[in-house]
mmCIF file of the C-alpha atoms, coordinates in Angstrom:
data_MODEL
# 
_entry.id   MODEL 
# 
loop_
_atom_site.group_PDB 
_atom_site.id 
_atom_site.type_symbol 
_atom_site.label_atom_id 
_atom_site.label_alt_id 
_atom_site.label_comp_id 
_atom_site.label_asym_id 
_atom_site.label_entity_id 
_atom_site.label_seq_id 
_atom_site.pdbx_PDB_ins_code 
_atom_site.Cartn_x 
_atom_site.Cartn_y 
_atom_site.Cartn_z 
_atom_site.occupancy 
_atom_site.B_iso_or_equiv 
_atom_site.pdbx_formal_charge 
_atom_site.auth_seq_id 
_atom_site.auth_comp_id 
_atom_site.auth_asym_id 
_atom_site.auth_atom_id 
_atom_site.pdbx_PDB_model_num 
ATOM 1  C CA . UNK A 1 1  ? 95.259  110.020 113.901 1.00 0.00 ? 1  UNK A CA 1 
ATOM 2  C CA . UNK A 1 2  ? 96.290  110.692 110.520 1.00 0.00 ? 2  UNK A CA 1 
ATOM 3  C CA . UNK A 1 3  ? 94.482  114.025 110.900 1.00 0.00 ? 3  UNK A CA 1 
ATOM 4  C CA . UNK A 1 4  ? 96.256  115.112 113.175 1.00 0.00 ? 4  UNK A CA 1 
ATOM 5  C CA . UNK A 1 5  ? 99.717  114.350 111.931 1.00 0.00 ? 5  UNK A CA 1 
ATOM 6  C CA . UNK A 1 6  ? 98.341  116.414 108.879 1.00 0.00 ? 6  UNK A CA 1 
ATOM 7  C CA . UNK A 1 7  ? 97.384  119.532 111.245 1.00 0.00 ? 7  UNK A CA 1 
ATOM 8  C CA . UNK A 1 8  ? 100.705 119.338 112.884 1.00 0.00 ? 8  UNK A CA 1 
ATOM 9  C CA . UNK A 1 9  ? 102.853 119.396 109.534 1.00 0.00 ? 9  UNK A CA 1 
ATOM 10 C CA . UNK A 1 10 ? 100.338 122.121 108.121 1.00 0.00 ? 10 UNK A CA 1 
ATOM 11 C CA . UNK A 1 11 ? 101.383 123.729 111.601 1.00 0.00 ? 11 UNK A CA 1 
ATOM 12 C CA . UNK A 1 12 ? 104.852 123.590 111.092 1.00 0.00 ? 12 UNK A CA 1 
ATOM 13 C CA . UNK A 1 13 ? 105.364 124.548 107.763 1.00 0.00 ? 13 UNK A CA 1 
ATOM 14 C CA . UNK A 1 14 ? 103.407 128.020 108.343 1.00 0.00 ? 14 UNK A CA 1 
ATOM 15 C CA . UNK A 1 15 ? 105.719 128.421 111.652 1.00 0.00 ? 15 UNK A CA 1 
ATOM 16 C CA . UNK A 1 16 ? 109.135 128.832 108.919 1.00 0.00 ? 16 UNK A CA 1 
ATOM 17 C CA . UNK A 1 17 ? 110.247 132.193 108.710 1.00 0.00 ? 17 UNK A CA 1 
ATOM 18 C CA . UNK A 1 18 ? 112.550 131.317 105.561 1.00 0.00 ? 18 UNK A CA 1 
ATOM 19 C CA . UNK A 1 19 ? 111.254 130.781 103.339 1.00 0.00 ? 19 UNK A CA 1 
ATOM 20 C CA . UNK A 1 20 ? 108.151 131.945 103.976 1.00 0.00 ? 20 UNK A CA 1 
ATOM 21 C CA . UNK A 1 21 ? 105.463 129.787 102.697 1.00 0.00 ? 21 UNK A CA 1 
ATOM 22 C CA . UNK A 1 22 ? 102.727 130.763 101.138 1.00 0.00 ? 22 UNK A CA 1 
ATOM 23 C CA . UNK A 1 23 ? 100.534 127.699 99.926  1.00 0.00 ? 23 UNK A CA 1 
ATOM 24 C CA . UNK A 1 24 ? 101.466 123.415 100.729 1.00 0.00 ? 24 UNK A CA 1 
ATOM 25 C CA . UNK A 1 25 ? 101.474 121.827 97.417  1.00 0.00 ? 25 UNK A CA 1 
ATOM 26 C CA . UNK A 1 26 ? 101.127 117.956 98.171  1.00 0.00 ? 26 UNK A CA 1 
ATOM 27 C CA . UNK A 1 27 ? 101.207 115.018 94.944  1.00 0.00 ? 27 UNK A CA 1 
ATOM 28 C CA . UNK A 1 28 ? 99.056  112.446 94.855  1.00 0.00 ? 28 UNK A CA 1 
ATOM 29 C CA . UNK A 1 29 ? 99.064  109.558 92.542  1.00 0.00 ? 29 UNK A CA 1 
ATOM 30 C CA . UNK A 1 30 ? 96.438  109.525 90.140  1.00 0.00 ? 30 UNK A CA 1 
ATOM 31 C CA . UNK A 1 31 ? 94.811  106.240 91.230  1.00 0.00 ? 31 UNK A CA 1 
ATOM 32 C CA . UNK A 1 32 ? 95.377  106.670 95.094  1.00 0.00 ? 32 UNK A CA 1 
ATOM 33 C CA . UNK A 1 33 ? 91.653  108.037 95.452  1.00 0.00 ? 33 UNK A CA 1 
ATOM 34 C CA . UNK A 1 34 ? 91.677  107.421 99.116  1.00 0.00 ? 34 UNK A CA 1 
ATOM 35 C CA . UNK A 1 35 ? 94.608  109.881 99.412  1.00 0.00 ? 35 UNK A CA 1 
ATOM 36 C CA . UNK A 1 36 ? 92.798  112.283 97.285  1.00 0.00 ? 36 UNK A CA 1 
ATOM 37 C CA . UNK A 1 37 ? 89.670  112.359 99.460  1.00 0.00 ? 37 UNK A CA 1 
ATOM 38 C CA . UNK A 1 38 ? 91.668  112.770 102.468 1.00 0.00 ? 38 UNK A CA 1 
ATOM 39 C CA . UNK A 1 39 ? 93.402  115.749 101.386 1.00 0.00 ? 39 UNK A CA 1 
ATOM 40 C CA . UNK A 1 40 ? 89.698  117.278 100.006 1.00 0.00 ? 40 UNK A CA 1 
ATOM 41 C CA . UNK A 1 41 ? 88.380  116.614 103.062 1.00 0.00 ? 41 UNK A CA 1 
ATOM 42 C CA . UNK A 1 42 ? 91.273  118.319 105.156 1.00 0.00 ? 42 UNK A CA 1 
ATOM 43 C CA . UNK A 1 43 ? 90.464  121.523 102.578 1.00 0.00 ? 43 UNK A CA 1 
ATOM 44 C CA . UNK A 1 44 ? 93.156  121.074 99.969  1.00 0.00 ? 44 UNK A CA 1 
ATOM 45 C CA . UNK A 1 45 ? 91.709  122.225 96.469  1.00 0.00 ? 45 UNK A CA 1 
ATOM 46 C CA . UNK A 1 46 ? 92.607  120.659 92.959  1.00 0.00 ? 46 UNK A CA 1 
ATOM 47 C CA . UNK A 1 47 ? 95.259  122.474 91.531  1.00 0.00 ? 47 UNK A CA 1 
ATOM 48 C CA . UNK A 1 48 ? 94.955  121.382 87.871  1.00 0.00 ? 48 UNK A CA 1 
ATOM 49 C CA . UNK A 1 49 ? 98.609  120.747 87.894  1.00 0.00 ? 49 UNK A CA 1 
ATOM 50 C CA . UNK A 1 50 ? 99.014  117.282 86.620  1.00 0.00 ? 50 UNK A CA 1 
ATOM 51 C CA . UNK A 1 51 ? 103.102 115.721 86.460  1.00 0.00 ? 51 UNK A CA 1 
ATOM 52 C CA . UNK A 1 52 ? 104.430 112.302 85.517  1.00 0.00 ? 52 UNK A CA 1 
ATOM 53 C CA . UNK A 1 53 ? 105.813 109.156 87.203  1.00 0.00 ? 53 UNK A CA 1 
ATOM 54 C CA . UNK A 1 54 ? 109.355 109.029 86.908  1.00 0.00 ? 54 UNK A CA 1 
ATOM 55 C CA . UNK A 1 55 ? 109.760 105.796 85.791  1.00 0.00 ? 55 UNK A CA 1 
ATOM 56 C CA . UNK A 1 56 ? 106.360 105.006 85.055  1.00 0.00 ? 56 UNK A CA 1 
ATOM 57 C CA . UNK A 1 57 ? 104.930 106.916 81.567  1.00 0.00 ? 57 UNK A CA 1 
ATOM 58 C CA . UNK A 1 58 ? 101.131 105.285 82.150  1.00 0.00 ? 58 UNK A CA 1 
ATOM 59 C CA . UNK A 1 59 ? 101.325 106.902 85.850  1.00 0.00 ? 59 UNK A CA 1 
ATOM 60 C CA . UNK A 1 60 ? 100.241 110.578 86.777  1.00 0.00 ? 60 UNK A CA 1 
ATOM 61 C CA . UNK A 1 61 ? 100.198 112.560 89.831  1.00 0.00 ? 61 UNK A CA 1 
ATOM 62 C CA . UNK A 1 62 ? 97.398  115.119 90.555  1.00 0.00 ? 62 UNK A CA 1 
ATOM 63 C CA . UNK A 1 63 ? 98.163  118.309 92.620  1.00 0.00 ? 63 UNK A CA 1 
ATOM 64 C CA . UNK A 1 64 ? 96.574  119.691 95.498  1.00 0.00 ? 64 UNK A CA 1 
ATOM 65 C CA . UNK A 1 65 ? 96.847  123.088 96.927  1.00 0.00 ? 65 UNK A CA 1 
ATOM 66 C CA . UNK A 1 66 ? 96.159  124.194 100.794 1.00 0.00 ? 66 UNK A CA 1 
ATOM 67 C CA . UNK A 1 67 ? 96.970  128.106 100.801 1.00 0.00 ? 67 UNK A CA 1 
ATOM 68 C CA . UNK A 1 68 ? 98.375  130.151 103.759 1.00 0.00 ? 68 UNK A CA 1 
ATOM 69 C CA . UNK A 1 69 ? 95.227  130.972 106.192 1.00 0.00 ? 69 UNK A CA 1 
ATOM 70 C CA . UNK A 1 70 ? 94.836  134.298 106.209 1.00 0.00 ? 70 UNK A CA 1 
ATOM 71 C CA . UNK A 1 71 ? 96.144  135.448 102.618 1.00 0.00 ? 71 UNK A CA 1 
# 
């Protein structure tokens, strides 16, 4: 199911015109390792890029990258 949903808001966001898109960029947190599996699994790569919690110092969010098919 969740699959799915993914495929369909991959689908959508490389159906906008403006702006065109040319990679997803999704945030996970840093502990949520189920997240990160699912979004290795669906193809998204490691993107290095690592941001803080708003409100939370100790807390880090790890980015993912999915690029455009085709470029």
């Amino acid at each position: 199911m969740s699959a799915a949903l993914f495929a369909a808001a991959l689908e959508w966001a490389w159906s906008l015109r403006e702006p065109l898109l040319e990679r997803v960029r999704p945030f996970v947190h840093g502990e949520n390792a189920r997240a990160s599996a699912f979004y290795r699994q669906f193809g998204f790569e490691a993107s290095g890029k690592v941001v803080g919690r708003a409100g939370d110092p100790t807390a880090e969010d790890l980015g993912y990258v999915f690029p455009r098919p085709g470029r």
